[in-house]
C-alpha positions as CSV (number, residue, x, y, z in Angstrom):
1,X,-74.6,36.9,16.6
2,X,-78.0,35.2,15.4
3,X,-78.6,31.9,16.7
4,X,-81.3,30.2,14.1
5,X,-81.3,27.6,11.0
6,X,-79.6,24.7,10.8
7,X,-77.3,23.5,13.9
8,X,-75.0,20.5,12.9
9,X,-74.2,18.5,16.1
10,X,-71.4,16.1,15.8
11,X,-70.9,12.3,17.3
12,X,-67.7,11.4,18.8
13,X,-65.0,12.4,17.3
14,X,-63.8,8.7,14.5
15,X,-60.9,9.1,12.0
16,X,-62.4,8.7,8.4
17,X,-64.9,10.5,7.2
18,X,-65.3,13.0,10.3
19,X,-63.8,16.1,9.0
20,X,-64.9,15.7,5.2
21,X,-68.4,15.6,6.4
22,X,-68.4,18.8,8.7
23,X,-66.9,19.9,5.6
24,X,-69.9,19.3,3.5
25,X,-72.2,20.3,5.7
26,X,-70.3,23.6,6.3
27,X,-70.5,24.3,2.0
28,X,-73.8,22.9,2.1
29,X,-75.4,25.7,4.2
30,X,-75.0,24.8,8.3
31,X,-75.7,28.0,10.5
32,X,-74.1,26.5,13.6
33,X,-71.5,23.8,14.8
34,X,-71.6,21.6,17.9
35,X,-68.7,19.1,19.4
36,X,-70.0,17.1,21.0
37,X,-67.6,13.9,22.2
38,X,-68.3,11.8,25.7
39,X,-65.7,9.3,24.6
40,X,-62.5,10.8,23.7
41,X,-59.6,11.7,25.7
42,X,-59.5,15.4,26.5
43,X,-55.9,15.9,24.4
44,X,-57.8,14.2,21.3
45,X,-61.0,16.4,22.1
46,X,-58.9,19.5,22.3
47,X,-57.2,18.6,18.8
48,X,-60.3,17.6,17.0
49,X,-61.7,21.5,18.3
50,X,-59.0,23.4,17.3
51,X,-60.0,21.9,13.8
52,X,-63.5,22.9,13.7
53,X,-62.7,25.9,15.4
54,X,-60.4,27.0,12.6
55,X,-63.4,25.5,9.8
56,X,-65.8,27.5,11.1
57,X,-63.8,31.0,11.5
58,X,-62.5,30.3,7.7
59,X,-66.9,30.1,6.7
60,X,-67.8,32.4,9.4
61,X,-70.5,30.3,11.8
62,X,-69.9,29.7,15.5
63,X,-68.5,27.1,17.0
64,X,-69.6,25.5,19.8
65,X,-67.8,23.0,22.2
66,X,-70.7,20.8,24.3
67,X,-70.2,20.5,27.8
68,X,-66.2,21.0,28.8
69,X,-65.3,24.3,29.3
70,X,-61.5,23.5,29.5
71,X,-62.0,22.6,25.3
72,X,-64.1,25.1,24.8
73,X,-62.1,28.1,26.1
74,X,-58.6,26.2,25.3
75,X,-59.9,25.9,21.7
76,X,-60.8,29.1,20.8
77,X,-64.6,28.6,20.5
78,X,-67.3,30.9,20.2
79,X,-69.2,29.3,23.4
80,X,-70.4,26.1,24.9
81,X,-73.3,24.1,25.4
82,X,-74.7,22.7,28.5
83,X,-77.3,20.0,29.7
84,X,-78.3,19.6,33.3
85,X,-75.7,17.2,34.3
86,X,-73.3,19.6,33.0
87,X,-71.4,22.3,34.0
88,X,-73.3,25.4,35.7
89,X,-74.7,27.7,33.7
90,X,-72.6,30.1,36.2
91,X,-69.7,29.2,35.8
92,X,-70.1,28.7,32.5
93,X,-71.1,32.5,32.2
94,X,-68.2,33.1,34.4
95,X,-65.8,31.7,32.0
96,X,-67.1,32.6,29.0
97,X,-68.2,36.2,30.0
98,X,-68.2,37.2,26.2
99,X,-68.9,33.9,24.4
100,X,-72.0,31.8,23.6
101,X,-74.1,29.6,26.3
102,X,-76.3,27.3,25.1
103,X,-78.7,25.3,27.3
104,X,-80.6,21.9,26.9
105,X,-83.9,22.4,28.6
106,X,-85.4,18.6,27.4
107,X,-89.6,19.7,27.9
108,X,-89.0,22.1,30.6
109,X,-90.9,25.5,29.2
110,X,-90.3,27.0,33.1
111,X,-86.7,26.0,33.3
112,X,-86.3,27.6,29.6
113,X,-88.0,31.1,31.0
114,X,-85.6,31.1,34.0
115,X,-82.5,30.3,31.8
116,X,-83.9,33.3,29.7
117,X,-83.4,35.4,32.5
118,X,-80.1,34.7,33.7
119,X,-78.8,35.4,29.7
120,X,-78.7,32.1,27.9
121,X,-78.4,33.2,24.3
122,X,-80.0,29.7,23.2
123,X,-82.2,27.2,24.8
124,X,-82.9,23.8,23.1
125,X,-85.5,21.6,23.8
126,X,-85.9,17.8,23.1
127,X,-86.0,15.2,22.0
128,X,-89.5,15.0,20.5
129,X,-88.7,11.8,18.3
130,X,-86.4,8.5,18.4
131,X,-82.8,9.3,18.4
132,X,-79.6,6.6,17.8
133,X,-77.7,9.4,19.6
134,X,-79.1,9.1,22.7
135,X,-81.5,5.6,23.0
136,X,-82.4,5.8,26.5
137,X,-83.5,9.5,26.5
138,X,-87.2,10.4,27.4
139,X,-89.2,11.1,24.2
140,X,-91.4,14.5,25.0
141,X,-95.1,15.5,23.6
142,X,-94.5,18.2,20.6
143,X,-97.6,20.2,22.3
144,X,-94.6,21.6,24.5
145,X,-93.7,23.7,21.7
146,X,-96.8,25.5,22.3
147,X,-96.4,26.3,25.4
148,X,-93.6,28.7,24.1
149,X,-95.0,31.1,22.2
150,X,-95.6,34.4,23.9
151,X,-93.1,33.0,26.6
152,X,-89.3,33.4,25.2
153,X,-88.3,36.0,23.5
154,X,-84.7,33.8,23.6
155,X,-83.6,31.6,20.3
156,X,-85.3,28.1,20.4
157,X,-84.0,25.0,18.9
158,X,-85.6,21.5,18.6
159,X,-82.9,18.3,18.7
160,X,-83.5,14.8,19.0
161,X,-84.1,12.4,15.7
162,X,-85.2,15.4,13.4
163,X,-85.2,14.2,9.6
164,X,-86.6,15.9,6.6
165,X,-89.7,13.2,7.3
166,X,-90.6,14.8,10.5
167,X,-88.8,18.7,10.3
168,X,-92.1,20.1,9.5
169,X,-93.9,18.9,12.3
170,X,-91.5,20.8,14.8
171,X,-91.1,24.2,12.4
172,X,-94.8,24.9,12.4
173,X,-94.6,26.2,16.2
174,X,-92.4,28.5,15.0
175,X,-88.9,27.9,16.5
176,X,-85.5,29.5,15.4
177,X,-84.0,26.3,14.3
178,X,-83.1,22.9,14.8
179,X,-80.3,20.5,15.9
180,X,-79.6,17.4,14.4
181,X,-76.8,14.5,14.4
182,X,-77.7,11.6,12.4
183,X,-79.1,13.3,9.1
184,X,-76.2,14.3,8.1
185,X,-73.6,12.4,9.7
186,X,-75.3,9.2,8.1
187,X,-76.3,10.7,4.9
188,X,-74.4,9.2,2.1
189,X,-74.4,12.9,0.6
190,X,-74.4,15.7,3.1
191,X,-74.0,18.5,1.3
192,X,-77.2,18.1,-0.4
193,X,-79.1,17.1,2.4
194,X,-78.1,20.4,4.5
195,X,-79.5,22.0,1.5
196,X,-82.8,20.3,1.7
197,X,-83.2,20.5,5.6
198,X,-82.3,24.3,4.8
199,X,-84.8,24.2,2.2
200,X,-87.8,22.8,4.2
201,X,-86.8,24.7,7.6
202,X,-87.4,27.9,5.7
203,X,-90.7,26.7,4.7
């Protein structure tokens, strides 16, 4: 499995237009799909999983499930995602012996090397710009990014506030791919704007 491209991140889980977007982003292009919900009850959680679980089998990208291992292994997903208040990476690895682990590394190129070693298949690193998703995180210095290369030989992804204004400042260090929430959640047409993201992450 090849970690790279574009990784669509979700908000909490909202009836409306929830579903129809991952949708659009899945015909629009997406390489990779995150759940991400802090607010939801864990029976809603596991429901609104299941779904994306079964959206992303039918167009053949993994699924992810951020943070609770209960939804992701009760859900069927292809791995998990994990920041440092999170679960440990052990345990993690423990439960999901053959599935995906993803780690948040925030700026932290030495924390990213020793995540490397133990077998993360991903590491992400962020944010590097203003995000609505998470307002009182730490903005970071993009000159991290160069502190990478020759490092990890491990799949690198930039999150945090990435747009189609700003993309190409993050790309040109040469990372796998990158994360994002509100470019296509709020886009009023995300189909097409997975395809431009696509478009300008390729280069």
């Amino acid at each position: 499995m090849k970690f790279g491209g574009l990784y669509l991140v979700t908000p909490d889980y909202a009836p409306g237009r929830f579903f129809s977007i991952v949708e659009d982003a899945i015909a629009g292009g997406i390489d990779m799909l995150q759940y991400r919900d802090k607010s939801n009850t864990k029976q809603v959680q596991l429901e609104v999983a299941k779904k994306l679980n079964s959206m992303c089998r039918s167009s053949g990208i993994p699924f992810i499930v951020n943070d609770d291992l209960d939804v992701a292994v009760a859900s069927g997903a292809n791995g998990i995602h994990i920041g440092a208040d999170d679960v440990p990476y052990k345990e993690a690895r423990k439960a999901l012996r053959n599935g995906v682990v993803g780690v948040s590394v925030y700026a932290d190129v030495e924390k990213a090397v020793e995540y490397e070693k133990l077998g993360a298949d991903y590491v992400s690193f962020g944010p590097f710009f203003y995000t609505d998703s998470k307002k009182d995180a730490k903005v970071y210095d993009l000159e991290v990014l160069g502190q990478i290369r020759g490092r990890l030989k491990v799949p690198v992804f930039v999150i945090g506030g990435i747009s189609e204004k700003n993309i190409s400042q993050v790309m040109k260090y040469g990372i796998n791919g990158v994360a994002v929430i509100s470019a296509i959640f709020n886009s009023s047409d995300p189909k097409t704007t997975v395809q431009k993201l696509k478009r300008l992450i390729s280069g």
